[in-house]
N, CA, C and O of each residue as an XYZ file, in Angstrom:
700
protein
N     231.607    106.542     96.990
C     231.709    105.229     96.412
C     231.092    104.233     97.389
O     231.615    104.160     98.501
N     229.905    103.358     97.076
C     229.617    102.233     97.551
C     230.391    100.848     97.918
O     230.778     99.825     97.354
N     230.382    101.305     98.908
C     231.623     99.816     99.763
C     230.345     98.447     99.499
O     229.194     98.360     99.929
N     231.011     97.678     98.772
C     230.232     95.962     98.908
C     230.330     95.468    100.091
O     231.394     95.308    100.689
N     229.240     95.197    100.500
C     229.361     94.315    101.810
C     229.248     93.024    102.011
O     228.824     92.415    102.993
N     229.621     92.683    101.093
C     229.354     91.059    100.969
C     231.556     90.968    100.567
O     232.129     91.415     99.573
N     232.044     90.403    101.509
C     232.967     89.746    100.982
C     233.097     88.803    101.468
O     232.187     88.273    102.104
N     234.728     88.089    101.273
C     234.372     86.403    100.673
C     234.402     85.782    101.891
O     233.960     84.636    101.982
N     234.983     86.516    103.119
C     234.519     85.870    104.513
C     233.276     85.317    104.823
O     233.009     84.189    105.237
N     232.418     86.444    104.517
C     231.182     86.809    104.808
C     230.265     85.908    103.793
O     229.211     85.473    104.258
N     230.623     85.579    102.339
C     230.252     84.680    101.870
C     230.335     83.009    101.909
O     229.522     82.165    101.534
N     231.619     82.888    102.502
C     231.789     81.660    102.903
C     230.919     81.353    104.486
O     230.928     81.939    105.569
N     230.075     79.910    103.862
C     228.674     79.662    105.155
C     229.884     78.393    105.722
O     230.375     77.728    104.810
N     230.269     78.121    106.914
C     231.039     77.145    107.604
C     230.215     76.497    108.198
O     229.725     76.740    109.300
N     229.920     75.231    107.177
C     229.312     74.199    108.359
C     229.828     73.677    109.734
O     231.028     73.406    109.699
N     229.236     73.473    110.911
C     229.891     72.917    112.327
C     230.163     71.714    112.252
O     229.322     70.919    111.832
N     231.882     71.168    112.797
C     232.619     69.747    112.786
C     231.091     69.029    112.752
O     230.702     68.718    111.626
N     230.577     68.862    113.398
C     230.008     67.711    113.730
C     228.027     68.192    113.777
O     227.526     68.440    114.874
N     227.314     68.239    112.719
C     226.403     68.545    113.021
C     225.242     67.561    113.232
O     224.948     66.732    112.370
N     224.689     67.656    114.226
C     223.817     66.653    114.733
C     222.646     66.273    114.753
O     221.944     65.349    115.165
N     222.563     67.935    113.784
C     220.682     67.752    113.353
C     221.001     66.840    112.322
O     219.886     66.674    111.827
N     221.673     66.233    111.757
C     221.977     65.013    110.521
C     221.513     64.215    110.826
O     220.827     63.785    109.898
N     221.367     63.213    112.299
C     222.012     62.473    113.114
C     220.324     62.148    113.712
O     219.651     62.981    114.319
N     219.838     60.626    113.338
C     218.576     59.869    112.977
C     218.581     59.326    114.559
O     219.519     59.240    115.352
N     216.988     58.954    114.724
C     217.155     57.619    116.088
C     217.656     56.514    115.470
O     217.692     55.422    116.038
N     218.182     56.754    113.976
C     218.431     55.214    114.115
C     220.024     54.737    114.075
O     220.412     53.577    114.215
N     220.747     55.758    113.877
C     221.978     56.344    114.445
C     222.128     56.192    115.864
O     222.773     55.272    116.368
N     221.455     57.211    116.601
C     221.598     56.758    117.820
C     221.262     55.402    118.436
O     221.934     54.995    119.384
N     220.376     54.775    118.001
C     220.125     53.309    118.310
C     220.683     52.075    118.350
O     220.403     51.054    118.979
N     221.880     52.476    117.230
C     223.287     51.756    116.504
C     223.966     51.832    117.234
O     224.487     50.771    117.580
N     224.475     53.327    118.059
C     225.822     53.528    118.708
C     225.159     52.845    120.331
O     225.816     52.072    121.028
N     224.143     53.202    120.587
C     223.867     52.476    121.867
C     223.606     50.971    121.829
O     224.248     50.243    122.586
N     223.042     50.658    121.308
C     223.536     48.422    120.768
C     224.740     48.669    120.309
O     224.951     47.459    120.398
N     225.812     49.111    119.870
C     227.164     48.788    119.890
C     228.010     49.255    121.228
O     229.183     48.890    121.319
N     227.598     49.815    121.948
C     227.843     50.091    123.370
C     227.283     48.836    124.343
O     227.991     48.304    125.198
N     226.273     48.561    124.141
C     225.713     47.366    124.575
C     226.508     46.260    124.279
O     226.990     45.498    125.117
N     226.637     46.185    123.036
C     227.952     44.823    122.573
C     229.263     45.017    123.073
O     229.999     44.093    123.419
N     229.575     46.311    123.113
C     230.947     45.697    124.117
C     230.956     45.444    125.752
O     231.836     44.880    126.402
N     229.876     45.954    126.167
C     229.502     45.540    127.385
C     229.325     44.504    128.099
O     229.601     44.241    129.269
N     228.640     43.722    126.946
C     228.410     42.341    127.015
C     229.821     41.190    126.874
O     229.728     39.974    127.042
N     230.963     41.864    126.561
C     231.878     41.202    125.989
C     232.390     40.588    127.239
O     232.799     39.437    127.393
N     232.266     41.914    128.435
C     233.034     41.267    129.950
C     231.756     40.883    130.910
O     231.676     40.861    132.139
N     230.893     40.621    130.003
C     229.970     39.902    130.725
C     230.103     38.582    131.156
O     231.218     38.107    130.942
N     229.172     37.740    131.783
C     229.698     36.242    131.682
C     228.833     35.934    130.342
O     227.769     36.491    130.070
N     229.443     35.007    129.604
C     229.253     34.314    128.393
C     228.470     32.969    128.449
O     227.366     32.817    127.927
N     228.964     32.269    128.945
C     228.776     30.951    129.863
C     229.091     30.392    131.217
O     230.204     30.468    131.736
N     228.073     29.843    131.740
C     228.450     28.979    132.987
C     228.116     27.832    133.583
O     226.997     27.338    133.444
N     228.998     27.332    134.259
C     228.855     25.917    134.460
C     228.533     25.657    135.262
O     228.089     26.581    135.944
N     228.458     24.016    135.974
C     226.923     23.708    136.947
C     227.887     23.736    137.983
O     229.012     23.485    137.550
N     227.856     23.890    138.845
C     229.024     23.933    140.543
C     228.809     22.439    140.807
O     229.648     22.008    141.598
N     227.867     21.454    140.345
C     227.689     20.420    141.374
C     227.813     19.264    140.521
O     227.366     18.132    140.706
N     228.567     19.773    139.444
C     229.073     18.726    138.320
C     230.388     18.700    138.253
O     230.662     19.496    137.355
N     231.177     18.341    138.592
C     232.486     17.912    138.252
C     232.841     17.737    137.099
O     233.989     17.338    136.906
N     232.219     17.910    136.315
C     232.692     17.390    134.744
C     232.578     18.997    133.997
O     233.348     19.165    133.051
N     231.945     19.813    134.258
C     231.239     20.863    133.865
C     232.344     21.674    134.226
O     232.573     22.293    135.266
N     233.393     21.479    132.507
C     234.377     22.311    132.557
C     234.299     22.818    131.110
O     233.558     22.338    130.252
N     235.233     23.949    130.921
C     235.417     24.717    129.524
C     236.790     24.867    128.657
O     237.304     25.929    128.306
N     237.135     23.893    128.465
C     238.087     23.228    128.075
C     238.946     24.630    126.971
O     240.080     24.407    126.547
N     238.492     25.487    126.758
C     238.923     26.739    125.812
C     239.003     27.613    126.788
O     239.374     28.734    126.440
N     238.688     27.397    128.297
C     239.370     28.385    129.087
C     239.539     27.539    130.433
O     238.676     27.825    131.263
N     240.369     26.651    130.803
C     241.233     25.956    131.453
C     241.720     26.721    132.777
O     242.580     26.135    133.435
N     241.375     27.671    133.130
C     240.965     28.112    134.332
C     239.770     27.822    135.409
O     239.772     27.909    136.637
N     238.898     27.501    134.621
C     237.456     27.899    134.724
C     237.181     26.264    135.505
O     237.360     25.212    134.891
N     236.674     26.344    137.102
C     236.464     25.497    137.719
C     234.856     25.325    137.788
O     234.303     26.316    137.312
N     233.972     24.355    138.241
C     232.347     24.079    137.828
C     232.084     25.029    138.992
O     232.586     25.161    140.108
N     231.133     25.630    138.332
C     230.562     26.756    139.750
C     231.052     28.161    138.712
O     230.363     29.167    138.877
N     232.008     28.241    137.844
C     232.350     29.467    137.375
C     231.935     30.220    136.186
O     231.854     29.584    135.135
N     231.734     31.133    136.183
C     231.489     31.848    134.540
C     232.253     31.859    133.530
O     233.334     31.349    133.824
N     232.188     32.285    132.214
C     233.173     32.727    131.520
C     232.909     33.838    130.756
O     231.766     33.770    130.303
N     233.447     34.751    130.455
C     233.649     36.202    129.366
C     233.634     35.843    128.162
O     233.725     34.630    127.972
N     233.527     36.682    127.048
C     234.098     36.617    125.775
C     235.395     36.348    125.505
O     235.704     35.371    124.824
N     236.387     37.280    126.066
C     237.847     37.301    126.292
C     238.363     36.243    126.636
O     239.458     35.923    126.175
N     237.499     35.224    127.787
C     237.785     33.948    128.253
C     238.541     33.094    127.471
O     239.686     32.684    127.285
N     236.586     32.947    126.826
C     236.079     31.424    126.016
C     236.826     31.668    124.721
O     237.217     30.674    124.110
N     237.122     33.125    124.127
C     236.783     32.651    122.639
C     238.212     33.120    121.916
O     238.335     33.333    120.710
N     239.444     33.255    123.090
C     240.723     33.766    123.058
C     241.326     35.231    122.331
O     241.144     36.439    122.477
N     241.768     34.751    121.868
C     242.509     36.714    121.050
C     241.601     37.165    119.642
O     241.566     38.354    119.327
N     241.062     36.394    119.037
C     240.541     37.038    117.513
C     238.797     37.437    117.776
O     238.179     38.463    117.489
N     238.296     36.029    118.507
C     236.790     36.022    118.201
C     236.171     38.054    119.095
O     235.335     38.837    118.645
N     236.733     38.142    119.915
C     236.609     38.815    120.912
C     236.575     40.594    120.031
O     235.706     41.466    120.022
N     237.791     40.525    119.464
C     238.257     41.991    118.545
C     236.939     41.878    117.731
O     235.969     42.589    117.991
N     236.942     41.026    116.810
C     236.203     41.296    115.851
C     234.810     41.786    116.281
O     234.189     42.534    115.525
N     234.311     41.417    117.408
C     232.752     42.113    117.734
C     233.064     43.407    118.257
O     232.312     44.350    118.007
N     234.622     43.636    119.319
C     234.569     45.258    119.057
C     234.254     46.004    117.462
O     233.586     46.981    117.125
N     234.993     45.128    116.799
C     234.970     45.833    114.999
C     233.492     46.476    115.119
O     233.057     47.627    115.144
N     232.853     45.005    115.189
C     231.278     45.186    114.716
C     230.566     46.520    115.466
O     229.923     47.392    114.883
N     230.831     46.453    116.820
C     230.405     46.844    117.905
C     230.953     48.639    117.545
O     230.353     49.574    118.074
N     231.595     48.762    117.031
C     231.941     50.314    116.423
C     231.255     50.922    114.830
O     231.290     52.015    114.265
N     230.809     49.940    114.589
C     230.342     50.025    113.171
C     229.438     51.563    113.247
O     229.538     52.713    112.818
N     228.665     50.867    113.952
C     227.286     52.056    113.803
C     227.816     53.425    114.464
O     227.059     54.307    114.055
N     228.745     53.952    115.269
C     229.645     54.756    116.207
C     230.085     55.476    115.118
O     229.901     56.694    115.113
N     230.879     54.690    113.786
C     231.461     55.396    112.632
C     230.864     55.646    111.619
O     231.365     56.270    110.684
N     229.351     55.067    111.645
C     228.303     55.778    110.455
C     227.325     56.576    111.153
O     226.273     56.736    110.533
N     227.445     57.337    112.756
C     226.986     58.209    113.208
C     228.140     59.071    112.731
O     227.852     59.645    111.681
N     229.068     59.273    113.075
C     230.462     60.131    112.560
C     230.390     60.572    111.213
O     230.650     61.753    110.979
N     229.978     59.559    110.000
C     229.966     59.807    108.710
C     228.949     60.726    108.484
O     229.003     61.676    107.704
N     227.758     60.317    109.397
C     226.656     60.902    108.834
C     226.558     62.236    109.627
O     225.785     62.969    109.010
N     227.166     63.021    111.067
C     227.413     64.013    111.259
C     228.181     64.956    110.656
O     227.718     66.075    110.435
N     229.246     64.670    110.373
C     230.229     65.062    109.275
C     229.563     65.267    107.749
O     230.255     65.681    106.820
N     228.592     65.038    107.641
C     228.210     65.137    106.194
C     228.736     64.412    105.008
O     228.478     64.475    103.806
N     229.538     63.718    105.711
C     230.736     63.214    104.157
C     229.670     62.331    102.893
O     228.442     62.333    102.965
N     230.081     61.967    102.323
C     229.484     61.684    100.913
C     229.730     60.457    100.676
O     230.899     60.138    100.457
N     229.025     59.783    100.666
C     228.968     58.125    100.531
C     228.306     57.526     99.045
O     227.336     57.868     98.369
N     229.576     56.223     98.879
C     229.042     55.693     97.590
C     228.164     54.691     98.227
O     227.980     53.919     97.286
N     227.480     54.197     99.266
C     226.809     53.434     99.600
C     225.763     53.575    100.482
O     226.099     54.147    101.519
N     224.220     53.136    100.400
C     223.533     53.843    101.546
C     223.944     54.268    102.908
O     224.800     53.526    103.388
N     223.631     55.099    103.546
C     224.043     55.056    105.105
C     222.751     53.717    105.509
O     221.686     53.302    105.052
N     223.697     53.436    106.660
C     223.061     52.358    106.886
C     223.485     51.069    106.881
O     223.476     50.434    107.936
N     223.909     50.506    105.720
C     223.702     49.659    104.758
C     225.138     48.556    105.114
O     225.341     47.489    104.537
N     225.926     49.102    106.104
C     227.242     48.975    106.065
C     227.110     48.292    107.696
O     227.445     47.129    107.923
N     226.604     49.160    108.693
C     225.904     49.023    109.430
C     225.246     48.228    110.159
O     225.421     47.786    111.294
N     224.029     48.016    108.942
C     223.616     46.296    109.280
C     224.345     45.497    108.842
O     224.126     44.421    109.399
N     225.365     45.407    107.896
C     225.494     44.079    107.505
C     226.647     43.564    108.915
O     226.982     42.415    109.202
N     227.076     44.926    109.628
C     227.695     44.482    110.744
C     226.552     43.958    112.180
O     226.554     43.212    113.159
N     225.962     44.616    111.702
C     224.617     43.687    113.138
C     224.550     42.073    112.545
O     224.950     41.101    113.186
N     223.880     42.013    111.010
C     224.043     40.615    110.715
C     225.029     39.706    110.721
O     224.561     38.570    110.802
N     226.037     39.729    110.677
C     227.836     39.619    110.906
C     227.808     39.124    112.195
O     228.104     37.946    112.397
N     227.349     40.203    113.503
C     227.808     39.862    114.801
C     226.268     38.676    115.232
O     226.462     37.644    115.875
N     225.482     38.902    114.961
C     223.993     37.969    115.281
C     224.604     36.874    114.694
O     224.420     36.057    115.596
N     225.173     36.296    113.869
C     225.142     35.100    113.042
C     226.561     34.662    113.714
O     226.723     33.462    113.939
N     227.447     35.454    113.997
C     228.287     34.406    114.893
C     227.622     34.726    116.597
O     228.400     34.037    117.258
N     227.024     35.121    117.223
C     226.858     35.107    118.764
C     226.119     33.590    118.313
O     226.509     32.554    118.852
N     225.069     33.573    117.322
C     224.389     32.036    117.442
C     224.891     31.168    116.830
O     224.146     30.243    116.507
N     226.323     31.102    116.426
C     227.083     30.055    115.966
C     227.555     29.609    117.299
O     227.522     28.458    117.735
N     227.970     30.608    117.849
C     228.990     30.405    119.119
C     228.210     30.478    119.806
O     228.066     31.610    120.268
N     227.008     29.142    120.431
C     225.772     29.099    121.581
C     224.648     28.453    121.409
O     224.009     27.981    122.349
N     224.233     28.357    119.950
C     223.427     27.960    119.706
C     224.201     26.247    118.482
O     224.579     25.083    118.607
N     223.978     27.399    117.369
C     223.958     26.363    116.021
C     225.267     25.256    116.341
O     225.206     24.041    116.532
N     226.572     26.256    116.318
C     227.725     25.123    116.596
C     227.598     24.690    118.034
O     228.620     24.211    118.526
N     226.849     24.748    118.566
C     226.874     25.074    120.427
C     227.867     25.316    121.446
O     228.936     25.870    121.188
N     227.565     24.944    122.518
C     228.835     25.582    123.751
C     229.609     25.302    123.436
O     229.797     24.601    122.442
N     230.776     25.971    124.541
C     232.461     25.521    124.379
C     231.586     23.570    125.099
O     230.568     23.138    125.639
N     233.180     23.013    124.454
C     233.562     21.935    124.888
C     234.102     21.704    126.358
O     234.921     22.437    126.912
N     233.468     20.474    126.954
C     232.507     19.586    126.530
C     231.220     19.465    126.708
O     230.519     18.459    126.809
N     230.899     20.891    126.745
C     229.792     21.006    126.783
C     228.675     20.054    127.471
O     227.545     19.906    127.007
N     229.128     19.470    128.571
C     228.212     19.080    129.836
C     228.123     20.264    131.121
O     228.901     20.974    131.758
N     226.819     20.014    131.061
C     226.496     21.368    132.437
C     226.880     22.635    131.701
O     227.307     23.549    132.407
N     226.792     22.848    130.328
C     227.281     24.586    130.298
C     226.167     24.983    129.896
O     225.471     24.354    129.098
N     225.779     26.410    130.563
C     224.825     27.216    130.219
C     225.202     28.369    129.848
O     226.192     28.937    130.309
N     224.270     28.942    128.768
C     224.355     30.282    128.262
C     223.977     31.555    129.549
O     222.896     31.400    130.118
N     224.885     32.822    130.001
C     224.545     33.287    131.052
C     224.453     34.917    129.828
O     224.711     35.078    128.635
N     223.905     35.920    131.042
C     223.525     36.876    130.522
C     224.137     37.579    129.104
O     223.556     37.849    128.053
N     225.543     37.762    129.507
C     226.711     38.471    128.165
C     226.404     37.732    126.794
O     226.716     38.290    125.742
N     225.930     36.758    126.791
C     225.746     35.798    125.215
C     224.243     36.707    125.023
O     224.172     37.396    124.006
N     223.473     36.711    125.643
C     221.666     37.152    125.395
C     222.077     39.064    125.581
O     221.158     39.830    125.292
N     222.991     39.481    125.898
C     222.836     40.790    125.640
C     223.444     40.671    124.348
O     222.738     41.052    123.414
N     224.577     40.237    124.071
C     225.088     40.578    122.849
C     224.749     40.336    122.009
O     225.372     40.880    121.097
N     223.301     39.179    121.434
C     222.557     38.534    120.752
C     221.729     39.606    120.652
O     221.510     39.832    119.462
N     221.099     40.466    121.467
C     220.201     41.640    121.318
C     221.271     42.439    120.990
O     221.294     42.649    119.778
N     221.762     42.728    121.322
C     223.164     44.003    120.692
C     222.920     43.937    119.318
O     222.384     44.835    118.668
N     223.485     42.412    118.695
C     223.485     42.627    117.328
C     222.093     42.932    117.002
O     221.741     43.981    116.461
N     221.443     42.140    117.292
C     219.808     42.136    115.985
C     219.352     43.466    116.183
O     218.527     43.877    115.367
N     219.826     44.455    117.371
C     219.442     45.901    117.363
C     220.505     46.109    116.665
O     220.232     45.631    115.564
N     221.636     46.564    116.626
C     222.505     46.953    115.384
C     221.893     46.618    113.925
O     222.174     47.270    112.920
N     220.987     45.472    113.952
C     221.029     45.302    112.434
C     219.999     45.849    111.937
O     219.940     46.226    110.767
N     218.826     45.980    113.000
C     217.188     46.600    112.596
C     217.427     48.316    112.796
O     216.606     49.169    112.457
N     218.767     48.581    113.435
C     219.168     49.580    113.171
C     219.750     50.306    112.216
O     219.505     51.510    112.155
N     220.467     49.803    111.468
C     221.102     49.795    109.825
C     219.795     49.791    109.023
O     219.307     50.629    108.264
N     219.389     48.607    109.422
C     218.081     48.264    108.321
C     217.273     49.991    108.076
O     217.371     50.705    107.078
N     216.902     50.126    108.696
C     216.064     51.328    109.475
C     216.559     52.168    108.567
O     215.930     52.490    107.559
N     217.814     52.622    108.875
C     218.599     53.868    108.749
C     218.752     53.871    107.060
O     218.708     54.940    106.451
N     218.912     52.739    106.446
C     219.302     52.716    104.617
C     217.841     52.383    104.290
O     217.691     52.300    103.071
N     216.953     52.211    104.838
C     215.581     52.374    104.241
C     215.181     53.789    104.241
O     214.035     53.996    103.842
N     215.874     54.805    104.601
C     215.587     55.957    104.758
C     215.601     56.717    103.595
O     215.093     57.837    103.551
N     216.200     56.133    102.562
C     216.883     57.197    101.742
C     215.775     56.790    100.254
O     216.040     57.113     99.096
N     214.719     56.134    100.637
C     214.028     55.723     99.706
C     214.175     54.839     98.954
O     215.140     54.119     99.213
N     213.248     54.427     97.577
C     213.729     53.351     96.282
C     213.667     54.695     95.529
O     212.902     55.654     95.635
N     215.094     54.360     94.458
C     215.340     55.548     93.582
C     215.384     54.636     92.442
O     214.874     54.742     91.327
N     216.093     53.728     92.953
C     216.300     52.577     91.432
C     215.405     51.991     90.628
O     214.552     51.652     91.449
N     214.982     51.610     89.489
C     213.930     51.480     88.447
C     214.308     49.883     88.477
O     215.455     49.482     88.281
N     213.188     49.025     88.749
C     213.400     47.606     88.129
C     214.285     47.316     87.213
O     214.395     48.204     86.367
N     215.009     46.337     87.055
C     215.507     45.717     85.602
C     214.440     45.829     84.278
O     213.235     45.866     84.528
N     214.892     45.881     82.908
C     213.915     46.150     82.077
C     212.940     47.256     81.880
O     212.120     47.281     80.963
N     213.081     48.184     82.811
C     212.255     49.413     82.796
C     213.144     50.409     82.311
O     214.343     50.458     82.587
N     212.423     51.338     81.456
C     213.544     52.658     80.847
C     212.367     53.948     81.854
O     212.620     55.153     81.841
């Protein structure tokens, strides 16, 4: 009698936890600008002129003229978390997309809108709304210009990554 050699062990193919041939430069490009963004967080943010007396930061009341300030500093308990949020985004759609899992939404797509998210407040907070108060003698120091590149690489990174998957969708009005 012919023994089958195929049984259901042997038929079952086990994909590996985490496979990495999945896993794009533009994945990796995400998790390293979101590594970059939290880096930047204990960076200095802003600093003030040493030879101004007035050139204080009134949202962190420590901070004598001559001194820097952090994220954690200036921008107290909420502003600070939320760019970790951002700053993990792309970390957990490398994860999704190693894992294979099955998404109702491009990869990607989720991604950038967290690079655009964190870019649009670093230049609220520096630019558009400008410095902390009172904003005499304060300058923007390195941690604001990394994390400003952090995001817009997080976001051309998303971008990147959900342009990948092609146009599948048919114009409006087209059958």
């Amino acid at each position: 009698m012919a023994t089958d050699s195929t049984t259901p062990a042997a038929e079952e193919q086990h994909e590996p936890f985490l496979d990495r041939s999945h896993i794009t430069k533009w994945e990796r490009l995400g998790y390293v600008s979101g590594a970059l963004l939290l880096i930047s967080l204990w960076l200095p943010w802003f600093s003030t002129n040493a030879g101004n007396p007035a050139s204080l930061i009134t949202s962190a009341p420590a901070v004598k003229p001559g001194d820097s300030v952090n994220a954690w500093e200036v921008f107290g308990p909420v502003l600070p978390w939320v760019f970790v949020l951002l700053a993990i985004a792309p970390a957990i759609l490398t994860w999704i997309v190693a894992r294979n899992h099955t998404l109702t939404w491009p990869p990607g797509e989720v991604t950038m809108l967290a690079g655009l998210t964190g870019t649009v407040l670093v230049l609220c907070n520096g630019i558009i709304l400008g410095k902390p108060q009172p904003r005499i003698d304060v300058s923007l120091a390195i941690g604001w210009f990394l994390a400003l590149l952090a995001c817009i690489l997080i976001t051309y990174a998303g971008f990147r990554r959900q342009a990948m998957r092609g146009v599948t969708a048919k114009p409006p009005g087209t059958i």
